[in-house]
C-alpha positions in Angstrom: 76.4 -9.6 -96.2 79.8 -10.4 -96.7 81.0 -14.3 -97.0 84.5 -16.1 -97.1 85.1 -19.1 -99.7 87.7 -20.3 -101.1 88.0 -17.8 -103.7 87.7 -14.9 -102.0 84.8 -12.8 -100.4 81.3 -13.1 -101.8 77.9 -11.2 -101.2 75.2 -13.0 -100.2 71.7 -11.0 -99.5 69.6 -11.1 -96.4 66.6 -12.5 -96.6 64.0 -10.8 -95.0 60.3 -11.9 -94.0 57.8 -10.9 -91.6 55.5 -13.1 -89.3 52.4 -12.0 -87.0 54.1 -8.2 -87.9 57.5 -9.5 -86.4 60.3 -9.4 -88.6 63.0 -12.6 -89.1 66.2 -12.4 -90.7 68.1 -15.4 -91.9 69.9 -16.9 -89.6 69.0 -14.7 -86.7 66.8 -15.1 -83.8 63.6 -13.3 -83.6 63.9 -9.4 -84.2 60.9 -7.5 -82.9 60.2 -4.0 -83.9 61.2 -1.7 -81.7 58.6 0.6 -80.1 59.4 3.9 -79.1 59.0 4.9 -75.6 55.9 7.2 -74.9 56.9 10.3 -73.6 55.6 11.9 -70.4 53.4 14.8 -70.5 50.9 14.3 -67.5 50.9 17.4 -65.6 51.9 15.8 -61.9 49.2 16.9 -58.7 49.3 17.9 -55.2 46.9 19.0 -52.2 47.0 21.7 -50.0 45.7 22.0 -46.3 43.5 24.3 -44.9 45.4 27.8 -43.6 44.7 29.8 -41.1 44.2 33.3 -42.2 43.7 35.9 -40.9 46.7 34.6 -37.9 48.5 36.7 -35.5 51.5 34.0 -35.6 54.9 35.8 -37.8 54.8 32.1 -39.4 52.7 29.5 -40.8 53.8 26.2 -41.6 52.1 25.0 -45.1 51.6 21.1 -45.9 50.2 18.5 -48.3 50.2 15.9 -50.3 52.1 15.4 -53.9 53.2 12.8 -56.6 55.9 10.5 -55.6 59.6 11.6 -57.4 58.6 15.4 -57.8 59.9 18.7 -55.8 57.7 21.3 -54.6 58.0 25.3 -55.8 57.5 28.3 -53.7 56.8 31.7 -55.2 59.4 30.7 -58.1 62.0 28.7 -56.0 62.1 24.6 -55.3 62.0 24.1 -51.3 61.4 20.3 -51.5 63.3 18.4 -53.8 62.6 15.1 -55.8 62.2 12.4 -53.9 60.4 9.4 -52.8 58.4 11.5 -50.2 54.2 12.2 -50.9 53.5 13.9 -47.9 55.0 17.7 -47.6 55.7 20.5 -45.2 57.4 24.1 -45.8 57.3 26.7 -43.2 56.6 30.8 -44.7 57.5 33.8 -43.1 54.8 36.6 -42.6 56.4 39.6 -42.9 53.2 42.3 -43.7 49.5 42.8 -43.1 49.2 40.7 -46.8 51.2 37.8 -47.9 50.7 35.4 -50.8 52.8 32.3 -52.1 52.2 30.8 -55.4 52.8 26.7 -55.0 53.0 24.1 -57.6 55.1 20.6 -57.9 57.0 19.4 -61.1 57.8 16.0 -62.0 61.3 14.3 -63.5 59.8 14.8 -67.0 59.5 18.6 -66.3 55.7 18.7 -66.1 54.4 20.9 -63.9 50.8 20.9 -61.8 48.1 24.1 -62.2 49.7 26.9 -59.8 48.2 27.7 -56.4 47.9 31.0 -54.8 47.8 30.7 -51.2 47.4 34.2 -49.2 47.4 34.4 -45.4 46.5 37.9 -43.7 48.6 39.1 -40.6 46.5 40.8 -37.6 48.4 41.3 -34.4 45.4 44.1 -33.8 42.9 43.3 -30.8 40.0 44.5 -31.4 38.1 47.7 -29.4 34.7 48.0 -28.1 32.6 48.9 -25.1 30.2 47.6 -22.6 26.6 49.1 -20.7 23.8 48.0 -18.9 20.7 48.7 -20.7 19.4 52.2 -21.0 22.6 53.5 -18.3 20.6 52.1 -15.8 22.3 53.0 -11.8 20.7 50.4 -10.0 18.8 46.9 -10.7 16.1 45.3 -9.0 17.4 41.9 -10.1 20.6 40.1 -10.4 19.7 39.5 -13.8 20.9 42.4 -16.5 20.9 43.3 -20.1 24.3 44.4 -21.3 24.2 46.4 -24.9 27.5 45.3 -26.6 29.7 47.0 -29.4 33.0 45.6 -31.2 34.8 46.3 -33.7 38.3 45.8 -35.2 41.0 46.2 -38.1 40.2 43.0 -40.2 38.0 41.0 -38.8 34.1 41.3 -39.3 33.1 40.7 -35.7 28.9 40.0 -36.0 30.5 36.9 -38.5 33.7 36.0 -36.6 34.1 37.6 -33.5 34.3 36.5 -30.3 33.9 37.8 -26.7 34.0 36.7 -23.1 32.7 37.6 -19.4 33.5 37.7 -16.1 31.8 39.2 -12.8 35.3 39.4 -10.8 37.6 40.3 -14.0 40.0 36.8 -12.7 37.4 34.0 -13.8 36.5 33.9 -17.3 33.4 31.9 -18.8 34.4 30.3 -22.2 34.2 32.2 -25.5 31.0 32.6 -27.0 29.8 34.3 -30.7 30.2 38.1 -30.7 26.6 39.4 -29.8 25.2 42.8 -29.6 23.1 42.2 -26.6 23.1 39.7 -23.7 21.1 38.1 -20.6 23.7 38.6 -17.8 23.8 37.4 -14.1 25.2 39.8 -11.7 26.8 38.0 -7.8 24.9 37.5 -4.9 24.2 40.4 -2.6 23.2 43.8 -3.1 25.9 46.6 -3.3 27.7 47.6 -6.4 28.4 45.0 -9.1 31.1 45.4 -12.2 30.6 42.9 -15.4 33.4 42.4 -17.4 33.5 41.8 -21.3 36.7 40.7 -23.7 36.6 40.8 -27.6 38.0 38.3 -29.7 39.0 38.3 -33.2 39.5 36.0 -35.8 43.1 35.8 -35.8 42.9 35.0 -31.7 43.7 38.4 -30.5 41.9 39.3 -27.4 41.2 43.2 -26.0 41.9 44.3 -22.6 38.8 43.7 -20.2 36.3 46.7 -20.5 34.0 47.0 -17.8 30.4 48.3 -17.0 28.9 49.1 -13.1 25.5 49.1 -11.4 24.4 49.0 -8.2 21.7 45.8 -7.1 19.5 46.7 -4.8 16.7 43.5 -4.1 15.7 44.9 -0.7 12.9 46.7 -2.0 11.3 45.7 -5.4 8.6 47.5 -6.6 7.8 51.5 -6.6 9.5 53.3 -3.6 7.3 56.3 -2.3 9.1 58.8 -0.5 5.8 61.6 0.1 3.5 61.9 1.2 4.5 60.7 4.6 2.7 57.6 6.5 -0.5 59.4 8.2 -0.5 62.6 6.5 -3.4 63.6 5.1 -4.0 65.4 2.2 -6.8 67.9 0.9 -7.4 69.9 -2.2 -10.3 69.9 -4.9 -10.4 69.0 -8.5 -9.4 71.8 -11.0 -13.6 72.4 -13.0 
């Protein structure tokens, strides 16, 4: 350190101490050591929701959660940028049968989270199928039928996801039920010829056209119906020895 007298410059050196591991210099104020910041390397995170897959729908919006003050990546390009924001939403077009995004988020420090594959199935298909009272049967005794039931579609595995409905007048429906390959039916009032209707159902929510089965009731006469002999006629023969 340089100092000014009366005869010119002179040096004088610094004297240097340390106390509780903080250095002092003479004739300064307290001089702590510096610390250097610690850097960031934290990979940030962020949730996904639930998708609905397979969907007949051309789009599907995709949301979540992620760190505050970090942007959100879509198959390689950022759709949500940094901010403030923890909650997200980004909307992906579904152009073929098979389409997958790969997600992740990156923070200021340019960490980035573990990469999610997302892949959400398009089925505009309805499925196919057909409808019979039991055993081709032409007439019932009772309202009450059994209806043998077959489905089947492009995507979906209908005994574990399919769906199907009925009606007896092909205008009210009853709600959807599982896909089954048999069921207890009720046919309407009053004898005469009687259609049931079925709808399939698949997992993506589309529906087939209404397929239909018919049978004639007849509840006048229940039992065996003996059409000969005739009433007072009397028969004769032996047994054969």
């Amino acid at each position: 350190m340089l100092k000014f007298s009366k005869s010119g410059y002179r040096t004088e050196k610094e004297t240097k101490f340390f106390r509780n591991g903080q250095r002092y210099d003479k004739n300064k104020s307290l001089m702590p050591n510096k610390i250097p910041p610690v850097p960031d390397t934290t990979p940030p995170v962020f949730t996904i929701n639930p998708v609905k897959s397979p969907t007949k729908e051309v789009s599907q919006s995709l949301s979540g959660t992620k760190e505050a003050n970090s942007s959100l990546w879509v198959n390689g390009k950022a759709v949500i940028p940094f901010g403030p924001q923890t909650g997200w939403l980004f909307t992906v077009p579904l152009t073929g049968e098979k389409n997958s995004y790969t997600i992740f988020v990156q923070d200021a420090a340019g960490n980035k989270s573990k990469k999610v594959k997302v892949e959400i199935v398009l089925d505009k298909t309805a499925p196919n199928g057909t409808i019979r009272i039991k055993d081709n049967a032409e007439y019932a005794l009772s309202r009450w039928v059994e209806l043998e039931l077959t489905s089947e579609d492009n995507i979906t595995e209908m005994e574990k996801s399919g769906q199907m409905r009925f009606s007896n007048d092909n205008h009210y429906w009853l709600s959807a039920g599982n896909y089954k390959e048999s069921k207890k039916w009720e046919l309407c009032a009053g004898d005469g010829e009687k259609t049931v209707y079925v709808k399939y159902g698949d997992a993506a929510g589309n529906w087939s056209e209404p397929i239909s089965a018919s049978i004639i009731l007849d509840t006048s006469l229940p039992g065996l119906k003996i059409s000969s002999p005739i009433e007072g006629s009397i028969i004769s023969g032996r047994d054969e020895q």
